[in-house]
Structures are given as C-alpha cells and as structure tokens.
Backbone as a ProteinNet text record, in pm:
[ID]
protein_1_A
[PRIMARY]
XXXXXXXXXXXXXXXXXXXXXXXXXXXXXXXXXXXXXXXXXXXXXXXXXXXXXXXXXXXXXXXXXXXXXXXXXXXXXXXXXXXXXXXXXXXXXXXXXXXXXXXXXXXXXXXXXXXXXXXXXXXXXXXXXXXXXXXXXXXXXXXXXXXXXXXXXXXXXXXXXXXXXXXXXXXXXXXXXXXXXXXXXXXXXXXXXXXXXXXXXXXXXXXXXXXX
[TERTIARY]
9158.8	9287	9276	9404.4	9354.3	9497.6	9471.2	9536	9584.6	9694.1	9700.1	9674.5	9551.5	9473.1	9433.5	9448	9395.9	9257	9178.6	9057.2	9014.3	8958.6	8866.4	8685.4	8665.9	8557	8517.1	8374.6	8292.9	8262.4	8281.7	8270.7	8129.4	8057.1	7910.1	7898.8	7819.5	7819.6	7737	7765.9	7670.1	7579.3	7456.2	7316	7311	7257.1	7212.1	7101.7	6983.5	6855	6860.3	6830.1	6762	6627.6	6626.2	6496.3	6526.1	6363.6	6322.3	6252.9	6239	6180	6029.6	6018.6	5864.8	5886.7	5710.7	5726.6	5735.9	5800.5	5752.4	5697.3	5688.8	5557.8	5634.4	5643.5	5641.6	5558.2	5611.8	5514.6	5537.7	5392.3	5359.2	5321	5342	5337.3	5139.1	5068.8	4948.2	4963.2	4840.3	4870.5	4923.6	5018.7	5105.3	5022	5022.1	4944.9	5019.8	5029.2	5109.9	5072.1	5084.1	5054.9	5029.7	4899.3	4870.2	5015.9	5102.8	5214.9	5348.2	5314.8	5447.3	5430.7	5309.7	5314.3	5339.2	5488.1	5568.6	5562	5540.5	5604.2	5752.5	5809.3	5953.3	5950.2	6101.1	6109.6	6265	6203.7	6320.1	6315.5	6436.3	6429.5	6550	6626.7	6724.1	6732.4	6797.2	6817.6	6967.2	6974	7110.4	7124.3	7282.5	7343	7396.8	7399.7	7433	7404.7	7540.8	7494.8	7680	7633.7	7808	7926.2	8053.9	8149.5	8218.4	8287.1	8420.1	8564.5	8689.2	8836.2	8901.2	8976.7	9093.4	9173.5	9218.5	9342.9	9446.1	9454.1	9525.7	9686.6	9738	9918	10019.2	9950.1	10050.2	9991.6	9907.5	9829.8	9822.3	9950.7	9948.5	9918.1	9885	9754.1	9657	9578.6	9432.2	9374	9227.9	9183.9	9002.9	8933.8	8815.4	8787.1	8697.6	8655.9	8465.7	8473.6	8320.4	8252.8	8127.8	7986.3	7953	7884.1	7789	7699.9	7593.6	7475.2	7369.5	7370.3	7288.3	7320	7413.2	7467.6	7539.4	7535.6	7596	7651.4	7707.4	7766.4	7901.6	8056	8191.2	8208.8	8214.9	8273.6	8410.1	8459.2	8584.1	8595	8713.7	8709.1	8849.1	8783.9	8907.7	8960.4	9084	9190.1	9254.5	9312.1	9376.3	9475.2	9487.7	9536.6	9551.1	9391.5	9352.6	9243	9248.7	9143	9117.1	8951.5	8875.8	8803.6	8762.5	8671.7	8575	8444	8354.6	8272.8	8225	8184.5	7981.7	7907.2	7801.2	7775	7702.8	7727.2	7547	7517.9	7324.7	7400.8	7286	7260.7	7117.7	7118.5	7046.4	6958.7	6832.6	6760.8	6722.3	6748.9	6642.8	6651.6	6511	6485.7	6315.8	6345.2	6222.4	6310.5	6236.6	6233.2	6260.7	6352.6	6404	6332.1	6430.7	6449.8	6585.8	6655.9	6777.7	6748.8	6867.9	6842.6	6969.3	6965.4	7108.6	7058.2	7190.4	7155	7198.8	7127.5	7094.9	7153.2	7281.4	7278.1	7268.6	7194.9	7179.8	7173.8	7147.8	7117.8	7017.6	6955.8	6792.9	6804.1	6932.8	6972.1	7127.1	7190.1	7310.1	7394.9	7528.2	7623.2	7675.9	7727.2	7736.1	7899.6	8021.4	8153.1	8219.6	8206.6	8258	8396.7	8457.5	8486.4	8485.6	8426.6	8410.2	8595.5	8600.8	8750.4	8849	8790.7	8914.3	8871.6	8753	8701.5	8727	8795.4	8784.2	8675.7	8591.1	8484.8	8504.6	8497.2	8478.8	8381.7	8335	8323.1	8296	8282.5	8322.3	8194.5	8176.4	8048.3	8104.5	8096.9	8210.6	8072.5	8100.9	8007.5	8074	7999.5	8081.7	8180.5	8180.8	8257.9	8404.7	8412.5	8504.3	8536.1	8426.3	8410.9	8374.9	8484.8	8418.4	8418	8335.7	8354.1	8423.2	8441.3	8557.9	8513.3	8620.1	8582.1	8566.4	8420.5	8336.1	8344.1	8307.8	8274.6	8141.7	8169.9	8020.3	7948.4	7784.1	7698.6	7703.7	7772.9	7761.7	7666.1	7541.6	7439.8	7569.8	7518.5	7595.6	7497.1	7498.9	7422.5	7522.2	7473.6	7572.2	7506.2	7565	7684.8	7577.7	7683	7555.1	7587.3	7394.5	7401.7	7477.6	7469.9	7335.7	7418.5	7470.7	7579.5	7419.1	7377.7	7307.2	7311.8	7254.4	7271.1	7155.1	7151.8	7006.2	7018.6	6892.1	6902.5	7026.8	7011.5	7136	7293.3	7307.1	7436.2	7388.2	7318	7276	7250.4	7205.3	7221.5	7324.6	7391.7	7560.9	7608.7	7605	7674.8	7619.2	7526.3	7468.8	7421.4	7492.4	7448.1	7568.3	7700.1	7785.4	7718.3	7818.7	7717.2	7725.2	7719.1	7750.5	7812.5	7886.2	7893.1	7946.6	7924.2	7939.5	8050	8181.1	8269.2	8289	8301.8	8331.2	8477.2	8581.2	8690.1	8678.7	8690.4	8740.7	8862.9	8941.6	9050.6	9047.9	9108.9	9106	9183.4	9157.1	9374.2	9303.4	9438.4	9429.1	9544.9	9551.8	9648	9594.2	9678.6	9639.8	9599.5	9507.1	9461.6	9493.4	9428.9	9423.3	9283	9225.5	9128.8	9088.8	9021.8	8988.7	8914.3	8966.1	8877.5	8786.6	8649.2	8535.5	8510.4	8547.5	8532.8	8515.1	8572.2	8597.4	8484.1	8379.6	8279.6	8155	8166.9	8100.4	8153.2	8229.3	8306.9	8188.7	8226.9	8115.5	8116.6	7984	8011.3	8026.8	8095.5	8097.8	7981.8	7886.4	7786.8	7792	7783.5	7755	7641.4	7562.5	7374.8	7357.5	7224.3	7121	7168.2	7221.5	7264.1	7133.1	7106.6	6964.7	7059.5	7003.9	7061.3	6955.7	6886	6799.2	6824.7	6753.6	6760.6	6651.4	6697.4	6581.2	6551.9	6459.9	6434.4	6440.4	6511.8	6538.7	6448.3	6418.9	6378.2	6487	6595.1	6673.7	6821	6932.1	7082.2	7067.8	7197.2	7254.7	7161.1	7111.9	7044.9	6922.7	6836.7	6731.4	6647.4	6576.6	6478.2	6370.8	6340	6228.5	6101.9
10090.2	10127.3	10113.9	10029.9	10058.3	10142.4	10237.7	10278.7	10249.6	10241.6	10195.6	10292.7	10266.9	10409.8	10322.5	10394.9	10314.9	10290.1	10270.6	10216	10335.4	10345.1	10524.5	10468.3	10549.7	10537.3	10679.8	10710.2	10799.5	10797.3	10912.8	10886.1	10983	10887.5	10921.5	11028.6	11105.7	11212	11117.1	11174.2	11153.6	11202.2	11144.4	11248.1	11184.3	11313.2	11332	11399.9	11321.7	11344.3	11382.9	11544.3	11569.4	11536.9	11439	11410.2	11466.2	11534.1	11576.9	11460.8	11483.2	11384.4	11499.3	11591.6	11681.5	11765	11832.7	11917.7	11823.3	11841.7	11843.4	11892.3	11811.4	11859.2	11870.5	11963.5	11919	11822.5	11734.3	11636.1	11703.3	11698.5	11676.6	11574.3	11490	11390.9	11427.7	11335.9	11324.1	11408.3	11496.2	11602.2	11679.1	11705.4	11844.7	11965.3	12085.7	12212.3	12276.4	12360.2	12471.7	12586.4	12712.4	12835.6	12784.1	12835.8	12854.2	12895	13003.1	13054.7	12947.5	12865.7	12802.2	12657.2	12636.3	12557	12599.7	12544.9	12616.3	12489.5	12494.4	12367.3	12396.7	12271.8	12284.5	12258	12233.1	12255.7	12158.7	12053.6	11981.3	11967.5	12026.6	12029.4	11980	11985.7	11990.3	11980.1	12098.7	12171.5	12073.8	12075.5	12077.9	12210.7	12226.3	12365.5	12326.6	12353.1	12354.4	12238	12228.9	12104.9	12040.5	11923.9	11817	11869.7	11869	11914	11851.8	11846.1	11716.7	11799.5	11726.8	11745.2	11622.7	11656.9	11540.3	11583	11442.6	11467.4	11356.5	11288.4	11216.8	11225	11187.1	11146.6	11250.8	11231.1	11297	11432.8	11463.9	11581.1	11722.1	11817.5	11916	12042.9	12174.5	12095.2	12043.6	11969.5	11953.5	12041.2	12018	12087	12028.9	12143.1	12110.8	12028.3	11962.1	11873.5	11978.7	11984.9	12034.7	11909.4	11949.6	11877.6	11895.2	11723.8	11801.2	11845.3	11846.4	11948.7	11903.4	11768.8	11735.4	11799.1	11854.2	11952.2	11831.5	11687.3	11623.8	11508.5	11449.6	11347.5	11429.8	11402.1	11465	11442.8	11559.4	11563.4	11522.5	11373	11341.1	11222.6	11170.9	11005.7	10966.9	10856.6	10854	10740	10730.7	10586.6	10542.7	10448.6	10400.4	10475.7	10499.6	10562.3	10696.7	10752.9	10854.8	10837.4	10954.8	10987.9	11113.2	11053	11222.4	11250.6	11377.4	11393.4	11460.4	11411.5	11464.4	11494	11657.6	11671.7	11743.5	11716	11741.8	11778.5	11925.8	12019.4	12042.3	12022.4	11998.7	12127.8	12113.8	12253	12182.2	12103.7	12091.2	12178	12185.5	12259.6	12196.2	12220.7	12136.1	12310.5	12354.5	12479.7	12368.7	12413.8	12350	12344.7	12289.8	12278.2	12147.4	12099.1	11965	11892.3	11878	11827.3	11771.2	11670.1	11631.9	11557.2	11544.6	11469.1	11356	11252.5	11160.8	11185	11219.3	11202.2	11085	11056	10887.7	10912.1	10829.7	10800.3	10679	10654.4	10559	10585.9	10433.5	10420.7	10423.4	10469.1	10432.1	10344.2	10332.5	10300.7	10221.1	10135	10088.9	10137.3	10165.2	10213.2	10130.1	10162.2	10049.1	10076.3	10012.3	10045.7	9973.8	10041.9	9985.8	10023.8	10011.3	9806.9	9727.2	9601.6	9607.5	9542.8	9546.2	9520.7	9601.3	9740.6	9856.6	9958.6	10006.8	10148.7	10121.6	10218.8	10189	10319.8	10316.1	10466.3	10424.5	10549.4	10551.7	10681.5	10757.5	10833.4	10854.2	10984.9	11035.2	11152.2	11192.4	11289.5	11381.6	11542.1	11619.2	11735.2	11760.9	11855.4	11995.5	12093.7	12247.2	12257.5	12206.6	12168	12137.9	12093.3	12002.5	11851.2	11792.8	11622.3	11623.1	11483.4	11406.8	11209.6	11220.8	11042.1	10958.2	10872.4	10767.3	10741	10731.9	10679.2	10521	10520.8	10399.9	10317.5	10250.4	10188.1	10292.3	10343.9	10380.6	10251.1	10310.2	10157.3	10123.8	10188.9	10123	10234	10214.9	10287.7	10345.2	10513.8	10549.1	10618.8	10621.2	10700.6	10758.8	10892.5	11052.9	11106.1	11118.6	11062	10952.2	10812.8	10676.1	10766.7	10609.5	10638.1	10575.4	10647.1	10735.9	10899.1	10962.3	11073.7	11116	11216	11314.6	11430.6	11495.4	11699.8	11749.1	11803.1	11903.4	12042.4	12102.1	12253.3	12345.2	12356.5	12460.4	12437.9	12291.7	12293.1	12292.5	12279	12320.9	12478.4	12511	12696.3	12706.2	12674.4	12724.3	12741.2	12641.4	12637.5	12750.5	12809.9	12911.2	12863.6	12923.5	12890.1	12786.9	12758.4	12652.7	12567.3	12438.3	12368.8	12231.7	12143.3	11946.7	11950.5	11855.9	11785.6	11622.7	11592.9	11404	11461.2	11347.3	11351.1	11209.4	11225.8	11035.9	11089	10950.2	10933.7	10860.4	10864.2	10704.8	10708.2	10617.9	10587.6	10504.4	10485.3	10382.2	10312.5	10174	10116.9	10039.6	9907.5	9853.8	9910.4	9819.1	9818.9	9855.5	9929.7	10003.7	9880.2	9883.5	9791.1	9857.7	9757.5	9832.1	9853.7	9985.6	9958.6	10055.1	10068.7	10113.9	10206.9	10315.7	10478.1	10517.6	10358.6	10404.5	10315.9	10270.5	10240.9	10335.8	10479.5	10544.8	10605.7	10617.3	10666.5	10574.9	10428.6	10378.9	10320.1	10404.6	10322	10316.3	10254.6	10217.4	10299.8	10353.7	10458.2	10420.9	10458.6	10449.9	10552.1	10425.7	10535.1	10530.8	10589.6	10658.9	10610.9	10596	10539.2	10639.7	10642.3	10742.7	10765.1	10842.4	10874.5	10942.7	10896.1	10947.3	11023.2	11143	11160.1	11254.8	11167	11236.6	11232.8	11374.6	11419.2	11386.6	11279.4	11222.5	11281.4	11294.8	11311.4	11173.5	11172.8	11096.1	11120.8	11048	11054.4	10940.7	10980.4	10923.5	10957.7	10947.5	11007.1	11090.7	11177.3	11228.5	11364.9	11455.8	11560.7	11561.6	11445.4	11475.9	11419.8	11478.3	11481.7	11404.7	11249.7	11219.3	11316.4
6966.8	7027	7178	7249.9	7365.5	7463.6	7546.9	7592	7745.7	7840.5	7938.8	8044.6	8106.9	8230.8	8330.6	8448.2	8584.1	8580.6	8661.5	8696.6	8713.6	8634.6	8686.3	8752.7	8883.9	8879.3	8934.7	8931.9	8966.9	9088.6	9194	9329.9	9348.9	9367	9440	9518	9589.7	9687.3	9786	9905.7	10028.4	10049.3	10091.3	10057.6	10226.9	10299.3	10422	10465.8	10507.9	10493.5	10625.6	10629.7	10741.8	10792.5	10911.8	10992.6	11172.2	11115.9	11303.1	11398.3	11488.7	11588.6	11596.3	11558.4	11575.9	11698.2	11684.6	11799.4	11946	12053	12150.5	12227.7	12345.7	12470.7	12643.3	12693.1	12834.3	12919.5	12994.5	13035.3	13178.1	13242	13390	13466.3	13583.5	13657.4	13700.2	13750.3	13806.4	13910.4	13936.8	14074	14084.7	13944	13977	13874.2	13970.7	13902.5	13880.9	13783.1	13744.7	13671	13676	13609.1	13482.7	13402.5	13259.3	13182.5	13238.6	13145.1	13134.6	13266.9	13254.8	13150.8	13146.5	13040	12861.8	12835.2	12685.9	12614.1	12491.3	12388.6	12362.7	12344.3	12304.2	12157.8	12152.9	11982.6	11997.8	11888.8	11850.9	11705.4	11629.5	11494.4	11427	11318.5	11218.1	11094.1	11030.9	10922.9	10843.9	10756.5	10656	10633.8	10663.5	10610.6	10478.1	10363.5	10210	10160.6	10098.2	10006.6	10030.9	10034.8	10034.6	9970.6	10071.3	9958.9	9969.6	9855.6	9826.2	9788	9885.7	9874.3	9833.2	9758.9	9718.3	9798.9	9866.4	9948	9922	9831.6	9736.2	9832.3	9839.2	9915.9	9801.8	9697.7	9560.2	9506.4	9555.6	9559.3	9662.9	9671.3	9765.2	9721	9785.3	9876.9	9842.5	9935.6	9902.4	9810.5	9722.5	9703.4	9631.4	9679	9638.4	9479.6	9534.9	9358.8	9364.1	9223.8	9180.5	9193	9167.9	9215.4	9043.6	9027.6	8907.9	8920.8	8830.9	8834.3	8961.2	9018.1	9101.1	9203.5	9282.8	9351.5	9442.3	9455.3	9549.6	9472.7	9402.3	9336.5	9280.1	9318.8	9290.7	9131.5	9061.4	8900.4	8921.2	8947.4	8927.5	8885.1	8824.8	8826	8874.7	8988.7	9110.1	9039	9039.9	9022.5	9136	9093.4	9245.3	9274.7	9452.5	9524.3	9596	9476.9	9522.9	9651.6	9747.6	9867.2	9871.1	9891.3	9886.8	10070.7	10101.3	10191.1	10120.7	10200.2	10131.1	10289.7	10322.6	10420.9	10410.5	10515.1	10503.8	10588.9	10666.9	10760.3	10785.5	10892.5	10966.6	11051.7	11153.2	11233.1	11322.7	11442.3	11542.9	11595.4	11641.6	11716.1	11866.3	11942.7	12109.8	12226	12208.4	12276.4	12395.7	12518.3	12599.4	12721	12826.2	12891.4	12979.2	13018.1	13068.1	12930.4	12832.4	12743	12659.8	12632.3	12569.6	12479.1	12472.6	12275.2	12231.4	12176.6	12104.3	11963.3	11878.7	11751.5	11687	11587.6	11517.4	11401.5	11349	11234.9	11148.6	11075.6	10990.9	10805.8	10800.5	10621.2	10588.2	10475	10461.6	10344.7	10222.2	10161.3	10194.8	10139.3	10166.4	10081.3	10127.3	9988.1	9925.7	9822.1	9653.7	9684.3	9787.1	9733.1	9594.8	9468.6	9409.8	9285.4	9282	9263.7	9372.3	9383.6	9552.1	9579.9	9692.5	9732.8	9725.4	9649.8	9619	9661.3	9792.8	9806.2	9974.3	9997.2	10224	10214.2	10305.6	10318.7	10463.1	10578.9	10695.1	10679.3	10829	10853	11007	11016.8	11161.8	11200	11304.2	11321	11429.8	11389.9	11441.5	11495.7	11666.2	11699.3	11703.9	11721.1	11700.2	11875.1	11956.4	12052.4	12024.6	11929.4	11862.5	11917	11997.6	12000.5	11843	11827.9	11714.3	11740.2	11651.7	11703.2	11619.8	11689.8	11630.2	11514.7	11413.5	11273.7	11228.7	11171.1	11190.8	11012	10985	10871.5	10792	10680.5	10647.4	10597.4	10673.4	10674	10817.1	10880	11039.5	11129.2	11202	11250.5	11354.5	11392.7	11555.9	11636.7	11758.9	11820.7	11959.5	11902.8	11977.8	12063.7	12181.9	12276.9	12331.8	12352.1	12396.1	12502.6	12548.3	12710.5	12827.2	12916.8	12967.1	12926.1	12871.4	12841.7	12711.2	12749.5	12604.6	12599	12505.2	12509.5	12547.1	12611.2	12659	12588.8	12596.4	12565	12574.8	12714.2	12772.5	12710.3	12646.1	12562.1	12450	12391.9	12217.7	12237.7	12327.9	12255.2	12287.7	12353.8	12404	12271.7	12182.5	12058.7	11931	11958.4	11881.9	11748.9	11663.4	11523.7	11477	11528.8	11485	11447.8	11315.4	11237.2	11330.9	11337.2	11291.5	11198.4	11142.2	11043.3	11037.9	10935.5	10890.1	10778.9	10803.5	10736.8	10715.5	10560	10510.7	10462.9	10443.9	10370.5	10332.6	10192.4	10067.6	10017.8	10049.4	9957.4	9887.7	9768.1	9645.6	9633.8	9634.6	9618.3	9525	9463.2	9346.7	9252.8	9150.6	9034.5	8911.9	8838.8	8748.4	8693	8550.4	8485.8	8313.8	8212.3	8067.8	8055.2	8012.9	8011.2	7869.5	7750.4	7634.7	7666	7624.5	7595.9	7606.3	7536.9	7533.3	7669.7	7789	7853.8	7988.9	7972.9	8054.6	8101.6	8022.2	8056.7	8120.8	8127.8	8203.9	8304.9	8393	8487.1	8579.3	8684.4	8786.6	8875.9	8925.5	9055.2	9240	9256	9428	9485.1	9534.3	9573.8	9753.9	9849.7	9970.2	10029.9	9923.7	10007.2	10042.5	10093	10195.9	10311.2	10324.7	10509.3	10558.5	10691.3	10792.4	10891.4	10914.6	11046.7	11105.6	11265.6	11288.9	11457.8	11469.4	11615.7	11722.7	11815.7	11899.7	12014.3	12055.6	12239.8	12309.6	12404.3	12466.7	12647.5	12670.2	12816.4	12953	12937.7	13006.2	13022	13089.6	13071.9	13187	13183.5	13288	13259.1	13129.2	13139.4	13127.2	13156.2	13164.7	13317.9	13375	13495.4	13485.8	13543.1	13526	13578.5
[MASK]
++++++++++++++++++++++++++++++++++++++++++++++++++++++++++++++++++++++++++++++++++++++++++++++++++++++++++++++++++++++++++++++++++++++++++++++++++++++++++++++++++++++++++++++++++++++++++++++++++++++++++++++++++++

C-alpha cells in the first residue's frame, strides 16, 4: 500500500567538542627580574554547558516549541518534511584567568556534515557571546574565528561576563516537494547529520589586548 507523505528525514544533532588550548605560562623578556610571588600560571580552559537543544520553528507552527532528543542525548526525535525549520542550540562556558593574556575562539569541523537530501537542507549557524555580539550567520562547514584580528578577549572581559554561557546556534530549513513515498519507507529515511563541530579556545599573542 502506498500512502501519499512528504519526505521525512531525521535531523541529526550537533555535537560540539569542547577543546582547550592547556595550561598557560606567563612569559618574561631576557633581563627582566621579578618577585618569586609575582610569577602566577594562567588558566585557559572550556567547558560545554548541557547537552544540544532543538526548537521547531516551522512558519506553520506557533509557538515554537522544543523537539526531544533521543536517547543519545543529541540527535532530534523528529522527522522533518519539507518546509519545516528547526534551531538547534549548544551552550560552552570559556575560561582565560592570567595575566596579560587573550584569546580568539576557533570554530571548526573535525568531521563534515552529511546535508541530506542533498539540495533540500539550508544549515547556517551563528556564535552568540553573553555580551550579546553574535556573528554573522555563516554556512555550517565554514571555519570562523572570534573576534578576527587584530580585535581579541583578554581576561578582564571574560570575567566581566561571570558565569554567562557562549553558545553555537545552527538553523535548518527543509524545502522540496512532497513526494509518494511507502510506509515501510519511513523508517529509513536518511539523516541530516551536523558533523563534528570543534570549538576551541586559543591564546593568541597579538591584537589590541595583548602586550608584547
């Protein structure tokens, strides 16, 4: 029997691998002495706060509203057809404590994402600081690095922000024409996968906040 249903597919979650750049070190120039106490290690780190969450925000869908996760805690229990759009957001938490020290954060793929059906998935995403800068919305799959130079964050504005999070926000929308597709077909639709998102926090030795 076949029944007439849109293109259902399975929308992947975004996996966002927190990476540190390690401990750091204060550096001193040749010839310069300084007190035993004033020499401190710094600390450049980053955490993920939870786990990915996903909204349908569909045009025909008011309001928004959260989609469940299956059991992996990051892949959306839904099956999108055409013309539906979801957000799916992923929320880090930066560390840079030291001493004339700043930082750009890096995002990349470690993996590439699978949009599929191909020709019917738009994915962007955007990278939103607790400031409320966010950056322009890019292709996912496209590397960014926050804020270019010579513009970076030093200490004194990362604690400013306290415990506020980061986050990476993707949007997918689905277009395409409904199709026919048979019952037992529904369950192997193809998934839209996200890839490996990297997002790691660098020290930088250069820009407007840092002191050779």
């Amino acid at each position: 029997m076949r029944t007439r249903r849109p293109v259902s597919l399975a929308a992947a979650a975004l996996l966002v691998a927190g990476a540190a750049a390690g401990l750091t070190y204060a550096l001193w120039g040749a010839g310069v002495t300084v007190a035993a106490s004033v020499v401190r290690s710094g600390t450049l780190d980053l955490a993920l706060v939870g786990t990915p969450t996903w909204t349908e925000t569909s045009p025909d869908v008011s309001p928004a509203h959260a989609v469940a996760t299956r059991p992996d805690g990051i892949t959306a229990d839904h099956l999108a057809t055409p013309g539906d759009s979801f957000r799916v957001v992923q929320r880090f938490r930066p560390v840079l404590q030291g001493d004339n020290l700043a930082a750009r954060l890096r995002v990349s793929w470690d993996s590439a994402p699978a949009l599929l059906p191909a020709g019917g998935v738009t994915a962007t995403y955007t990278v939103s600081r607790p400031d409320g800068v966010t950056s322009a919305a890019v292709p996912v799959g496209t590397p960014t690095l926050l804020p270019g130079a010579p513009d970076n964050l030093t200490a004194a504005e990362v604690a400013a922000w306290g415990t506020a999070t980061w986050a990476v926000t993707v949007t997918l929308t689905y277009s395409g024409a409904d199709v026919m597709v048979a019952d037992t077909a529904i369950a192997s639709a193809p998934t839209t996968g996200l890839g490996t998102v990297v997002v790691t926090w660098e020290q930088v030795r250069d820009g407007d906040g840092f002191s050779p």
